[in-house]
N, C-alpha and C positions, 0 to 999 in steps of 0.2 A: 170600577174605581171612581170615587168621588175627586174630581177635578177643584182645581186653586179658584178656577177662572169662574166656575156657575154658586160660587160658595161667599161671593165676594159681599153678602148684601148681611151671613152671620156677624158683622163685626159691628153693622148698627150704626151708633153716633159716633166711633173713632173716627179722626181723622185719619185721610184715605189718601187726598191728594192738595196739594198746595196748586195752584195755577197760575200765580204770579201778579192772585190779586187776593182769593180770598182760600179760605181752607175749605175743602170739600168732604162729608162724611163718607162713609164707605156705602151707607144708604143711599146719602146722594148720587154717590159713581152709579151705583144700581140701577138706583131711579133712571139716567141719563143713557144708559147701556139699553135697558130696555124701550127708552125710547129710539133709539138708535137703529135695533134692531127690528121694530116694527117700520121704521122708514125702507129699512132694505130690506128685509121680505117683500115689500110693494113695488122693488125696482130690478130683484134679483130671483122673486121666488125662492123655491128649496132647491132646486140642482146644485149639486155640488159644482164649484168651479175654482178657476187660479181666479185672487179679485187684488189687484196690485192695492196696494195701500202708502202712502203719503205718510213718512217717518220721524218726526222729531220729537224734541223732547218737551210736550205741551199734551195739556188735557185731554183734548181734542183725538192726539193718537192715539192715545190711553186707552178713551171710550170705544173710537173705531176698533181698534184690537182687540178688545174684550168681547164687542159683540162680535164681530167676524170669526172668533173661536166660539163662541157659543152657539152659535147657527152653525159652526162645523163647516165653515169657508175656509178654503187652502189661501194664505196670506203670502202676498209674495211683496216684500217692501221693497221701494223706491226713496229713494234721497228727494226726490224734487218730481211734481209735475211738468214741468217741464222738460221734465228725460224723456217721455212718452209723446215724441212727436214723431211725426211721416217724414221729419229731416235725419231721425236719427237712426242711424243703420243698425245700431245693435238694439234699438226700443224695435224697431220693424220684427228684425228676426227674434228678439223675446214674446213679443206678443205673439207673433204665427207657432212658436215653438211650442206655447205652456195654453196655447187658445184664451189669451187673456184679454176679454171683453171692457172691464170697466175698471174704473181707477177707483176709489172712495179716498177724497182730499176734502183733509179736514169735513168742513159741514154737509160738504155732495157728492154724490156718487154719479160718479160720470162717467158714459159712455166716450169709449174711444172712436176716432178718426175713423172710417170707413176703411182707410189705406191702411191702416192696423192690425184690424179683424177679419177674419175669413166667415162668417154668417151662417153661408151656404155648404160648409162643413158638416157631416154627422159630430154631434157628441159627443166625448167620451167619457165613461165613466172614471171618475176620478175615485181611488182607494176612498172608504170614508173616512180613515186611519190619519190621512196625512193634515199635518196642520199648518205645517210654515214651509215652505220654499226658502231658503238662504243660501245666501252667495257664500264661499268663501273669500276671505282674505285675498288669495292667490299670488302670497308674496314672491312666490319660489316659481311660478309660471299660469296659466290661463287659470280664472274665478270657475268651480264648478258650483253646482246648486243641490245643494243639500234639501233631502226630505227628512224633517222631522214630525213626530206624531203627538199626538195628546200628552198621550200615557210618557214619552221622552220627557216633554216638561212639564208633566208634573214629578215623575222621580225624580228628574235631576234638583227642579227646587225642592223636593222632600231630603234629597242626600245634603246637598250646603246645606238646608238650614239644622241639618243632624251633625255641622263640627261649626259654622258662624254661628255667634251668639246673638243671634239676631231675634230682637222682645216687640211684642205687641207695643209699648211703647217708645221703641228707634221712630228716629226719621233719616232717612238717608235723601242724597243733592243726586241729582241726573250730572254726569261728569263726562259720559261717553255716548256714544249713539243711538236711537231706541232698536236701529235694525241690526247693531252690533251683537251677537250671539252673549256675549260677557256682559254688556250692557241691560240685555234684553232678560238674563238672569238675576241679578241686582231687584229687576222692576217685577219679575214672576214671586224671586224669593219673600220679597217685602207683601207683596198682593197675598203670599200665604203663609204669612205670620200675623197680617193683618198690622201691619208696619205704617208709617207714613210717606208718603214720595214727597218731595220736595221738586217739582219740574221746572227746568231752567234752562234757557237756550244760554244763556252767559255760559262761557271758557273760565278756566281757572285761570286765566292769562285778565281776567277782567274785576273792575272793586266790587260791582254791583254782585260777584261770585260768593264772595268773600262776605257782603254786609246781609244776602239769604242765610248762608252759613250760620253765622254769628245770632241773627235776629230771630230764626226758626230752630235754635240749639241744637243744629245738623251732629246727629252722632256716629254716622259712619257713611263716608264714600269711597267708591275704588275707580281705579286707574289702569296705563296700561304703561310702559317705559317710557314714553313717549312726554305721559301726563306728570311723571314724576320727574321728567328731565327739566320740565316748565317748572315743578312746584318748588326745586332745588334752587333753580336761579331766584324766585320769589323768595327763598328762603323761607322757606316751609318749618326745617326744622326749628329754626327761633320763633313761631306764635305758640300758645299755650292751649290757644282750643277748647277749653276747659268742656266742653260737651262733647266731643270729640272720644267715641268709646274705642274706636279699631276701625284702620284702613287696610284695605285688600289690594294685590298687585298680582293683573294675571295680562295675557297678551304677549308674550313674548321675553325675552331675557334681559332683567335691568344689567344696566352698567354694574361691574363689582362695588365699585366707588359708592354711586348710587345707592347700593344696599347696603351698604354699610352703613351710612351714614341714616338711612330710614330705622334700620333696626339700631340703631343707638339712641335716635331718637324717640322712638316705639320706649323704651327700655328706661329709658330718664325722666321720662311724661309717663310713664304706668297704663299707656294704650297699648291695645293687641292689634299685631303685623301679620297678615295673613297673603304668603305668597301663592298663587295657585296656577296649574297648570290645566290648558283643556284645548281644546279643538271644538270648531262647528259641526264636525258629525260625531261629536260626543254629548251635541244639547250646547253644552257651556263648558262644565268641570270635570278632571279626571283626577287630579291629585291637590294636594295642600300642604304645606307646611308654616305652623306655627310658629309664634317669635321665641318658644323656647328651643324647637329645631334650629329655625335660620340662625340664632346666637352659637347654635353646635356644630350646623351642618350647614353654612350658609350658601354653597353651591348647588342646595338638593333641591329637589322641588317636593320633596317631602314623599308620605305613600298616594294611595288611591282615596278615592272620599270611601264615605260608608255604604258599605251594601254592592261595592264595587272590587276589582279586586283587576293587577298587572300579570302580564307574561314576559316573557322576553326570546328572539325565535332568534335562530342564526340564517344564514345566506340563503341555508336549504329548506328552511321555513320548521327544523327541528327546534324543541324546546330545550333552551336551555337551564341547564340547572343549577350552574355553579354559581357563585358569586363574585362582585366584580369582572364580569365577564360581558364586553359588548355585544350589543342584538336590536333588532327592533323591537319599539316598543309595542304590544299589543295591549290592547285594553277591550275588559269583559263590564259591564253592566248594561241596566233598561233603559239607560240614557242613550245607547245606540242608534245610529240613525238609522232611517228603513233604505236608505240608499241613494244611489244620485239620479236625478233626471237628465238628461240633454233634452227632449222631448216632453210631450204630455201623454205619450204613449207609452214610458218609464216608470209612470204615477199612477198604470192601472194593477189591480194585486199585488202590491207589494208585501212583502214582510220582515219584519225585522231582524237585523243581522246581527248572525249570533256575538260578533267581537269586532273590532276595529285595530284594523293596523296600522297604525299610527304613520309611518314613514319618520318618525323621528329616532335615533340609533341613542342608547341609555345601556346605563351598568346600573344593577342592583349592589346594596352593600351588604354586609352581614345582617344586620340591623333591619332591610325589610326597605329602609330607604334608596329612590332612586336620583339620578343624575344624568341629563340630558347631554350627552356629549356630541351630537348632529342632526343633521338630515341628509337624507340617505339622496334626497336629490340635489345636498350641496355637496358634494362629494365628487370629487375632479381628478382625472389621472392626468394628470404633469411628466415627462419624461418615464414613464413605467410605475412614476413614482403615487400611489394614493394621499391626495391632501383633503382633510376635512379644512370646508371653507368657513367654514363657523368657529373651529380650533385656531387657527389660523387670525380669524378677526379678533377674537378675544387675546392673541398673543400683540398683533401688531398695537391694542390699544394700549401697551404696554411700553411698548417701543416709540409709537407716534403720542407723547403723554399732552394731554390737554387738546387733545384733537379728536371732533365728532365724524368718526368713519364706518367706512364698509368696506367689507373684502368681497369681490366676485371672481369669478375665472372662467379657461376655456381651458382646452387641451393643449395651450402654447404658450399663457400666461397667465400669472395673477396678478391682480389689481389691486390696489389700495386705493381708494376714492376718499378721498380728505373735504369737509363742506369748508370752502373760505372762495369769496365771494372776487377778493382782487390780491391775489396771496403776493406778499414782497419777496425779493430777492434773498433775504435772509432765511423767509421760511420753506423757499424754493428749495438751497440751501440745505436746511436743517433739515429738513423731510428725503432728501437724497443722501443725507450719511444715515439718517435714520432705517431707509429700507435698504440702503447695502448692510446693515447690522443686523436686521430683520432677516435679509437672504440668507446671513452667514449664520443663521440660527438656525432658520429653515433648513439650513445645504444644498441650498438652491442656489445655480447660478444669476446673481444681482441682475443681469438684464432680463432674465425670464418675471422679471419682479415689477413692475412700474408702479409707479404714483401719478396719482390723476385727481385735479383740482377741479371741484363743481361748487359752482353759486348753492345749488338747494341741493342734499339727497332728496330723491324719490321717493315717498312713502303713499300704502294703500290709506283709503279713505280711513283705517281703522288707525293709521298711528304705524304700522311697523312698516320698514325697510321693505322697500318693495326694489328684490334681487333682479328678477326676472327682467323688469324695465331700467334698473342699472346697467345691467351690461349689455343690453339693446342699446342702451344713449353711449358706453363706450364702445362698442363696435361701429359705431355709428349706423345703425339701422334706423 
């Protein structure tokens, strides 16, 4: 199979990449990749290894990632060089775990601390298979580390770019992480359509976001709930964008509110809204729905991409068949991952698995479309009683109105976690007739219910609600 990533050099004189000074041709990238990679054959040799890499969103990561897949190095990103010290206990036991020798940041490839690396170690054969190491999110409890392969991303970018309408002449804006799994799709998809990148350390919270946008006629970026919660208060919907062909929303569940208001404006400005659902041991994508679904179906997350195709299992891991009927979700395509590491001893023969179980609990409709209605690890027994904590968050946002929350729980209580930094008496207040109305929906007795005021929620590096470390800070752990 012909790969995105060794084909980079067919597109010639297109523009490839923007760097925040000048525009680069996709020869150019070539040209720089191949230089690249002949610096580290000379530091790295050919042994396969884990080679941590230095993540943002600038040329520089770009190049190092292209060659570290082309030499068929296992990538395992890092936010910052400075995670990887003899101070940090979890860079200690990453490095000992995956035998990860050397960093490549930005222009150099550098060897780790002594205190890091084990030397005097045998080897081990690392799959040739595997290409990226990725963390999960780990919103709902501990980051594991996803092995993905070649052949994962290039299907997955062959599947989005078989329902985005995404043309040899787009340019799309860096908006989210390079080592973000959704992000990291974005930059694969555009690399194989021969698209342009637009790289940008600026936030949409910043002008200098906005005057790239505008001056390099950006026609499509995506987000995650998070990014549209910022672009709302900006007031997104009132610019006109006029280059602006179709933005995307995957990462977790927008606000109701939130999508409404996107797909009205999708819909009045004549750009396409693409909602999409996926996981990091799916590659990136598993389903999609467009702004003529979300205008019909605006709670779905639409079907599977192409080439890909859902299940849905019950408790006994039997298929179900009916429709409207709760299950977990499974998901079948070559975007699968090859499986998780804890070790580097988990990364020797690996193979790809044939399906993924999502842990997220969905109903199919007649229609073929699905609907996320939990996860099966938010899921809390209360007095005898089953509460989905997810059902629950989305009911109290109805009840607490104009307030940024989260629901968590144990087996003794559920919380409502309100973000307001020095909340007054009124709202103290108004938030305590709120969740006795709230209990009295539920059929919960009001004190099994509590509200609890935090300065900041907790959210992972990616944007979503990190549950896990919520109710660790109201337990007080």
């Amino acid at each position: 199979m012909t790969m995105f990533f060794t084909q980079i050099n067919k597109f010639g004189k297109q523009n490839a990449v923007f760097d925040g000074s000048e525009w680069l041709s996709y020869q150019a990238l070539d040209d720089l990749v191949k230089e690249k990679k002949t610096y580290l054959v000379k530091r790295l040799g050919h042994e396969k290894q884990v080679v941590a890499l230095t993540a943002s969103n600038t040329l520089l990561t770009l190049v190092n990632y292209l060659a570290l897949l082309q030499l068929k190095q296992t990538i395992f990103f890092i936010e910052s060089k400075a995670l990887l010290t003899e101070q940090n206990n979890e860079s200690v036991s990453l490095c000992e775990r995956f035998k990860i020798r050397y960093l490549l940041n930005d222009e150099a490839l550098d060897s780790l601390p002594k205190a890091l690396v084990h030397p005097s170690e045998k080897p081990v054969e690392i799959d040739t298979n595997i290409a990226l190491l990725m963390g999960t999110s780990g919103s709902t409890g501990a980051a594991k580390y996803v092995m993905l392969s070649y052949e994962n991303l290039q299907h997955n970018a062959q599947d989005i770019c078989a329902y985005l309408p995404i043309q040899a002449s787009d340019k799309t804006i860096t908006t989210l992480p390079f080592s973000y799994a959704y992000g990291l799709s974005i930059i694969n998809t555009h690399l194989l359509k021969g698209a342009a990148i637009v790289m940008t350390t600026f936030s949409v919270m910043q002008r200098e976001f906005w005057e790239m946008l505008s001056v390099h006629q950006v026609s499509s970026f995506g987000g995650v709930p998070y990014t549209y919660e910022m672009l709302l208060r900006l007031r997104f919907t009132q610019k006109e964008l006029p280059s602006l062909r179709y933005f995307t929303q995957a990462g977790g569940k927008l606000a109701r509110s939130h999508l409404d208001s996107l797909v009205s404006y999708a819909e009045q400005h004549n750009k396409q809204f693409f909602v999409m659902y996926g996981q990091t041991e799916a590659t990136a994508r598993m389903s999609f729905a467009n702004l003529e679904k979300l205008l019909s179906k605006p709670t779905s997350i639409g079907c599977a991409i192409p080439n890909t195709h859902f299940k849905l299992i019950d408790e006994k891991k039997d298929l179900i068949s009916h429709t409207n009927q709760e299950g977990e979700l499974v998901f079948y395509g070559e975007n699968v991952m090859l499986g998780y590491a804890q070790t580097v001893k988990d990364m020797i023969n690996v193979e790809p698995l044939p399906f993924l179980e999502t842990g997220d609990l969905a109903i199919c409709d007649d229609q073929g479309d699905y609907y996320i209605s939990g996860r099966i690890k938010r899921i809390i027994k209360l007095f005898g009683e089953r509460f989905n904590l997810d059902d629950v968050q989305q009911k109290a946002i109805l009840f607490f109105t104009d307030q940024n929350l989260a629901c968590v729980g144990d087996d003794k209580h559920l919380y409502i976690l309100i973000e307001s930094n020095a909340p007054s008496k009124e709202l103290i207040a108004q938030c305590d007739q709120q969740r006795k109305a709230l209990a009295k929906y539920l059929k919960l007795n009001h004190r099994s219910l509590k509200v609890c005021f935090m300065q900041n929620l907790l959210r992972t590096k990616n944007g979503k609600l990190d549950y896990s470390s919520l109710l660790n800070e109201v337990m007080g752990h």
